[in-house]
C-alpha positions, 0 to 999 in steps of 0.5 A, a space after each residue: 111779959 117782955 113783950 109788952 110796952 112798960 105802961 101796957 105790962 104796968 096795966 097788965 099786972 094792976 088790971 082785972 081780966 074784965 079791965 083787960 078785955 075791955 082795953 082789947 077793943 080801944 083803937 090802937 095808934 100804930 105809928 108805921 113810917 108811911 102814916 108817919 110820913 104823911 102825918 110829918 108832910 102835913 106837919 110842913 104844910 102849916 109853916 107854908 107861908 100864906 098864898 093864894 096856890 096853896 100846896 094840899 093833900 090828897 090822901 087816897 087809899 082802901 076802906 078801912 086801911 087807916 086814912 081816918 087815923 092818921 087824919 084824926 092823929 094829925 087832927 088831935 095834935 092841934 086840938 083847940 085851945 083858949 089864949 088866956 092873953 087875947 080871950 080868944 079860941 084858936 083852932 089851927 086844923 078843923 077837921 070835917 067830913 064831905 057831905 054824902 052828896 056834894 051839897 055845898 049848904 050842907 058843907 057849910 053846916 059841917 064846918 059851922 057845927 064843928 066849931 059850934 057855931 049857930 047858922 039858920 037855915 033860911 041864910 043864904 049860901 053867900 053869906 054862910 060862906 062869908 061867915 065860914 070864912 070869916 069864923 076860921 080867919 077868927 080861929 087862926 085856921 091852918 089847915 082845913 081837912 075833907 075826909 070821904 071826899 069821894 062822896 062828891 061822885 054822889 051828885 051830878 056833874 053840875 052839882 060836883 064841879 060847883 062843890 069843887 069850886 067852894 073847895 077852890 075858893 076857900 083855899 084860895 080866899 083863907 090861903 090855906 092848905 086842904 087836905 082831903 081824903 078818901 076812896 081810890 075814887 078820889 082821884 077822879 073827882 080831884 082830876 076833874 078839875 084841871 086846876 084843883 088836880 095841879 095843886 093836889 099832892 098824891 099820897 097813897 096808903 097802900 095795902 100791906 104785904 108780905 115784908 118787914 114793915 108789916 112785921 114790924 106793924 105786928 111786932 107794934 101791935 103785940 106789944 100794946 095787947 094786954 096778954 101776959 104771953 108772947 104771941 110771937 105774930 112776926 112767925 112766918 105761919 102766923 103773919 101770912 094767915 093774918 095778911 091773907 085774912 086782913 087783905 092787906 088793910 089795917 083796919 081789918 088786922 086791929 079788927 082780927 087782933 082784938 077778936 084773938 086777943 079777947 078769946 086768949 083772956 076769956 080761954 086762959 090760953 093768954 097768947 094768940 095762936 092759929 087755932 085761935 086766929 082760925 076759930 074767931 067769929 070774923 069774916 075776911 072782906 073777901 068772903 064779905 063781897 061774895 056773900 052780897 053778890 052770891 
């Protein structure tokens, strides 16, 4: 069991085939360079000193092709923590999701509920602002993070440019890099700004391809299955099949691996094969599409 990691081959030889299947399923934390990349530009974002132009983020890319992992990986590394001197909670990234439309109360109430905080519904919008502010300046935020910013589209012109304007606002009043994320549909309602758009850096996680660094991914993944046998995924055949059926994003090549790892526990079989790969019970995002517009 070379292939595997030595904590992933120690629970390889200690656990059940029950143990091991359910293992198969826990996301993976793969760290390829352009997610390392990324992770390591916002790292320098929290050291910017304090100004009211703010550098921020702007994390574009496919559905399912890892955007929310990498904001949660850089999320969990500044977890919230209690300072035994001063009795206070400091909580350096708050991470929230956009509101299905761009609802600026609603917002608010992301926020407020993330760090458990009471609001009352009749508040007025002012003063919830007011005491979101106050309540991160209170956390020693550093970062806020928007994720599935393209749900701002959802709403009408008016309803966008004011949400944009809280977003402006927040940043410009807490001096605070915003980092937000979502769709190839965020760039329009980034760019719909004038203002927003020249304080927005572009980081786009492309779809994968053919090249080493998609066999390194593989190789990555490999050596975190529970599988006493090499599945030698970095052989050409294999590769291809996994790239064309995953269509390039790698929320859908855990999604396929974690399939193929389940059946070669439960068959005996302990490594992934093509026959494997080509018998899974899985459908490619391409025949996904056909299927709701046949």
């Amino acid at each position: 069991m070379k292939h595997l990691t030595k904590n992933t081959r120690d629970f390889v030889e200690r656990s059940t085939e029950h143990e091991r299947i359910t293992s198969c399923r826990f996301p993976k934390w793969i760290g390829y360079s352009q997610a390392t990349k990324i992770i390591n530009r916002m790292d320098e974002l929290l050291i910017y000193p304090k100004s009211t132009r703010m550098t921020n983020i702007l994390l574009v890319g496919e559905s399912n092709n890892g955007k929310t992992a990498i904001l949660n990986k850089f999320n969990q590394k500044y977890g919230a923590s209690y300072d035994e001197k001063t009795g206070n909670v400091i909580n350096p990234v708050i991470m929230v999701q956009a509101p299905p439309e761009p609802d600026e109360r609603r917002f608010y109430n992301a926020i407020l509920e993330h760090i458990f905080a009471p609001y009352k519904t009749s508040e007025k919008l002012d003063l919830r602002y007011l005491r979101v502010k106050k309540m991160l300046t209170e956390l020693q935020t550093k970062a806020l993070i928007i994720d599935e910013i393209h749900h701002v589209l959802a709403g009408t012109p008016t309803k966008q440019r004011k949400f944009l304007n809280v977003i402006k606002h927040l940043s410009n009043d807490l001096q605070i890099p915003i980092i937000c994320a979502g769709t190839m549909l965020a760039f329009n309602v980034i760019q719909s700004d004038h203002q927003l758009a020249n304080r927005f850096e572009p980081r786009v996680v492309p779809k994968w391809s053919n090249d080493m660094e998609f066999k390194r991914l593989l190789a990555s993944f490999e050596a975190l299955i529970p599988l006493k046998k090499e599945s030698m995924l970095t052989e050409n055949s294999i590769t291809m099949k996994l790239l064309v059926m995953s269509d390039g994003l790698i929320g859908e090549v855990a999604r396929i691996l974690e399939l193929c790892s389940i059946e070669a526990i439960k068959s005996g079989e302990e490594k992934i094969t093509k026959e494997i790969i080509l018998n899974i019970d899985y459908i490619s995002p391409q025949d996904r599409k056909k299927r709701y517009f046949a």
